[in-house]
C-alpha positions in Angstrom: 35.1 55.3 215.6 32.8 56.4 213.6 32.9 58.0 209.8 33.4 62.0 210.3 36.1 63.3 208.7 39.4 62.0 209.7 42.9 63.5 211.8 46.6 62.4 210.8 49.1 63.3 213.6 52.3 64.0 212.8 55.1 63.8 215.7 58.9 64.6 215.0 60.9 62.7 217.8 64.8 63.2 218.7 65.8 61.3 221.7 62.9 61.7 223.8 61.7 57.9 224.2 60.2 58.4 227.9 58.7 61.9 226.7 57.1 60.2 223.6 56.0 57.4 224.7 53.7 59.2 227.3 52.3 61.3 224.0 51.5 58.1 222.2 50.2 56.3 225.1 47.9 59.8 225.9 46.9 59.7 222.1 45.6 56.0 222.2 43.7 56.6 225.3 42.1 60.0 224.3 41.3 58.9 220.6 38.6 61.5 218.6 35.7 60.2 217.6 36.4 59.8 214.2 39.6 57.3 212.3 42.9 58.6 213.5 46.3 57.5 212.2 49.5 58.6 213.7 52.5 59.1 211.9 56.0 59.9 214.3 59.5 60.8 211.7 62.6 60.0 214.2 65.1 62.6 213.2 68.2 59.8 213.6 67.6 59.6 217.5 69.9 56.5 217.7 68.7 55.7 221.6 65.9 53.1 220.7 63.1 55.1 220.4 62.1 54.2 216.7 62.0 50.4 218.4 60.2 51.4 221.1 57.5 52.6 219.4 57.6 49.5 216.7 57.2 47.5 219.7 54.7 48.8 221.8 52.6 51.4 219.8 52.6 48.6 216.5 48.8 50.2 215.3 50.6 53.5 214.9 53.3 54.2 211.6 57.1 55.3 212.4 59.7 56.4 210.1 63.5 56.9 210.9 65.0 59.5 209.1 69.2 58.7 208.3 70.0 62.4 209.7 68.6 64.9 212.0 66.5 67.1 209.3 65.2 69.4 212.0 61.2 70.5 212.8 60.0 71.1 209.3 61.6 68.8 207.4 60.4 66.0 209.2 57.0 67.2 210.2 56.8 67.3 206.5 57.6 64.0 205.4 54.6 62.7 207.9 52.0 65.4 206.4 52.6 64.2 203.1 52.5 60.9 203.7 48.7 61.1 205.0 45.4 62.3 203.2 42.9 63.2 206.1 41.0 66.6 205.7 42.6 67.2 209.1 46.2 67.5 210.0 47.7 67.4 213.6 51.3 68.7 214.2 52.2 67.5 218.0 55.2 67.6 219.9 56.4 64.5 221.7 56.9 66.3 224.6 52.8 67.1 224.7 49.6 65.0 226.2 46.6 64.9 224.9 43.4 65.2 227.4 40.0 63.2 227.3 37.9 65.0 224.7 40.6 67.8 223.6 40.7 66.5 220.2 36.9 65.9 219.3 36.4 69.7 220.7 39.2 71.0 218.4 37.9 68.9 215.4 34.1 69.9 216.3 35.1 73.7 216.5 36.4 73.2 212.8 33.6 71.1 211.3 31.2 74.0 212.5 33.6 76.7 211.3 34.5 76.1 207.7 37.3 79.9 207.4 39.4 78.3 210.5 42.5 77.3 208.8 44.2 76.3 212.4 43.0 75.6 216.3 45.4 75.3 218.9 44.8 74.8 223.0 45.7 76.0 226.4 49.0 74.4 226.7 49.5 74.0 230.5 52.7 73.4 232.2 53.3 70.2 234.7 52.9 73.0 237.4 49.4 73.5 236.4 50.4 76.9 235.2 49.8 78.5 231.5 52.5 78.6 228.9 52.2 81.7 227.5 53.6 80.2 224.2 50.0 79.2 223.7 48.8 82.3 221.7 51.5 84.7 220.0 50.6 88.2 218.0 52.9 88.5 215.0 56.1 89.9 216.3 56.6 93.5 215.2 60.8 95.2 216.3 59.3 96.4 219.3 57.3 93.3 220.7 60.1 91.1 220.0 62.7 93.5 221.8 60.7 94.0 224.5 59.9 90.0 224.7 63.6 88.8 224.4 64.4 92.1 227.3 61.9 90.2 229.3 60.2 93.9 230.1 56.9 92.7 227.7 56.7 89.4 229.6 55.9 91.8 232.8 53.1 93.6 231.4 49.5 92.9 231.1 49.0 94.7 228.0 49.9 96.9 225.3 52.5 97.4 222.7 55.1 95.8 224.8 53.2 92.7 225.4 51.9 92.1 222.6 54.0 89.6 222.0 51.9 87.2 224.5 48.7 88.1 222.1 47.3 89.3 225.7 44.4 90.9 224.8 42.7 87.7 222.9 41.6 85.4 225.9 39.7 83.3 223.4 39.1 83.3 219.7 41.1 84.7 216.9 44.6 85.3 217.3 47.6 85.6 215.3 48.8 82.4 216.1 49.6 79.1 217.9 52.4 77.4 219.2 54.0 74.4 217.0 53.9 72.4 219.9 50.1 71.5 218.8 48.8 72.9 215.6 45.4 71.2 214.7 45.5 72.5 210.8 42.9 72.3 207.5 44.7 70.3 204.8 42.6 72.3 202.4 44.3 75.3 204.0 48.3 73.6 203.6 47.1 72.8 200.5 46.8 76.4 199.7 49.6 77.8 201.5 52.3 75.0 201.6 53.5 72.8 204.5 56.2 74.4 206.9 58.8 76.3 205.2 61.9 73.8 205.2 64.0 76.8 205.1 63.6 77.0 208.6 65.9 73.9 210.6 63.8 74.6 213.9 62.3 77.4 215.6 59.8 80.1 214.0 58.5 77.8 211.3 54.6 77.7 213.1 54.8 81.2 212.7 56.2 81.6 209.6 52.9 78.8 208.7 50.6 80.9 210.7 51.6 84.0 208.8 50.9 82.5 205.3 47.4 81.6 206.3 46.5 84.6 207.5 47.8 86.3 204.6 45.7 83.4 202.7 42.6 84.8 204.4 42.5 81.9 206.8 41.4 82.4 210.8 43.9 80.6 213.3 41.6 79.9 216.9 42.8 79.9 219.9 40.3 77.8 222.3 41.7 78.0 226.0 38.4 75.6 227.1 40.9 72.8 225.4 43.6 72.0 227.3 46.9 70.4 226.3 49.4 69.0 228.6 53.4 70.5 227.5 56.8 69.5 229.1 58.2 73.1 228.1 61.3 72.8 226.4 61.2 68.7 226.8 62.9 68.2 223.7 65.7 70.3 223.0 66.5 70.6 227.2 66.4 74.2 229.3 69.3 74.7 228.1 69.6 75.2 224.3 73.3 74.0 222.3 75.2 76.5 220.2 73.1 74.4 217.2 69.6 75.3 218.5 70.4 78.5 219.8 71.9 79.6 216.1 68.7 78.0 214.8 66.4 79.6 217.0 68.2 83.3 215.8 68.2 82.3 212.0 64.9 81.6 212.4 64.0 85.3 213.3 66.1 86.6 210.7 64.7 84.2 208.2 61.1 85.3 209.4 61.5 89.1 209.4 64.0 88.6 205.7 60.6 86.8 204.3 57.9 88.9 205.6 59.1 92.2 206.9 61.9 93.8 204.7 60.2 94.4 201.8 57.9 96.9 203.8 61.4 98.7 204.9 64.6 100.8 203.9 67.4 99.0 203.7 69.5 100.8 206.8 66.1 100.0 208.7 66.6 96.6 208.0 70.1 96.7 208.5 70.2 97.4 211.9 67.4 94.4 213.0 69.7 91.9 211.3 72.9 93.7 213.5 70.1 93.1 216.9 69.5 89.9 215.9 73.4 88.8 215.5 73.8 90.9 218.7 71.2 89.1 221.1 72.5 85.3 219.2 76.3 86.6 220.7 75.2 87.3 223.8 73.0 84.4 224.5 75.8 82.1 223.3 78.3 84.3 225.8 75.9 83.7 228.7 75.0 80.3 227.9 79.1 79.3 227.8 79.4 81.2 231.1 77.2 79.1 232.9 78.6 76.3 231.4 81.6 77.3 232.9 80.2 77.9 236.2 79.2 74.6 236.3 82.3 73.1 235.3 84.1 74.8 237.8 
């Protein structure tokens, strides 16, 4: 490896030993170019995957945590812990491709007001995850995202969701599954919220920096390999699913309220607790189903 500015890669793990031990193993065989250290925070796994990567990833650092802290949290504690000019946040449940990283890192050598990069994430199908470029929700992008009606059109207000319109370049932002980011640019804004458990803290980070003045870059040339949903399972518990609605209301309380009455604001919150009691509803009856 040679001198140019470094990368720290900072993975968050919760009982996904086969799914993170094919991210390490892709991150030692598709090194950049320049010194690399890799950092994974265990969030109290308890199945042997803090020993499994002691024992056969020993050139890369590990760090059990004595509770589950959730996604910021512990993506935190391994950001702090490094000083590259670069910062990595990967999901275990990614793989990195030959040259993916040395593209990303060129793109930002050569483009000093990129803040963040992210990839094409692609599916084990070969298909696109769509999660790979977002625009900044607005009441009726989301509505029409969670209704599934935006995810059926090409374009427009309804979709905008998807960020559509961007095939490549600027963009709104990226998906926390792999967000290559400037330390000068946490530095400015702060690391993830820790307000947020899990769920909607990339965007609530991708928010910031544009609001800071810094570009995120969306580069589908890159691509990114992504178990969708590897982590926390198809299926999301009664935990990650109140997480996952918290985090919109924590997003839209921080960003978007201020800029509204409060009856306007009133009736998002009421949506929000709405679609978290039905998805909990359907995801019981199923479970039923099942059962039965």
């Amino acid at each position: 490896m040679n001198g140019e500015a470094g990368l720290d890669v900072a993975i968050v793990s919760y009982r996904c030993e086969a799914l993170l031990r094919d991210c390490l193993t892709s991150l030692r065989e598709n090194p950049p170019s320049r010194e690399m250290s890799v950092h994974v925070v265990d969030n109290a796994s308890g199945d042997g995957t803090v020993d499994m990567v002691r024992r056969e990833f020993p050139e890369m650092q590990v760090t059990e945590l004595p509770q589950n802290t959730g996604f910021s949290v512990a993506n935190n504690v391994a950001i702090r812990a490094g000083s590259a000019p670069y910062v990595l946040v990967l999901n275990p449940d990614t793989r990195i491709t030959p040259g993916s990283l040395d593209s990303l890192l060129d793109l930002m050598e050569s483009r000093p007001e990129i803040g963040m990069a992210g990839p094409r994430l692609e599916l084990n199908d070969g298909s696109f995850d769509h999660a790979a470029k977002r625009s900044f929700p607005t009441p009726v992008s989301a509505l029409a995202h969670f209704t599934g009606i935006g995810r059926r059109r090409e374009s427009g207000a309804l979709a905008a969701y998807r960020a559509p319109e961007v095939e490549s370049g600027q963009v709104d932002a990226v998906n926390g599954a792999f967000m290559l980011t400037r330390r000068a640019a946490l530095d400015q804004v702060g690391l993830f919220d820790e307000g947020f458990w899990m769920y909607m803290e990339d965007l609530d980070l991708c928010y910031r920096l544009a609001q800071a003045g810094w570009i995120t870059w969306y580069d589908p040339d890159v691509t990114v390999m992504h178990v969708k949903a590897g982590t926390s399972g198809t299926e999301r518990s009664f935990r990650l699913n109140r997480a996952f609605h918290y985090g919109m209301y924590r997003f839209y309380r921080k960003h978007y309220a201020g800029d509204h009455k409060p009856l306007f604001n009133l009736v998002i919150y009421a949506g929000i607790l709405a679609k978290l009691t039905v998805t909990v509803v359907k995801t019981e009856l199923r479970r039923a189903r099942r059962r039965s």
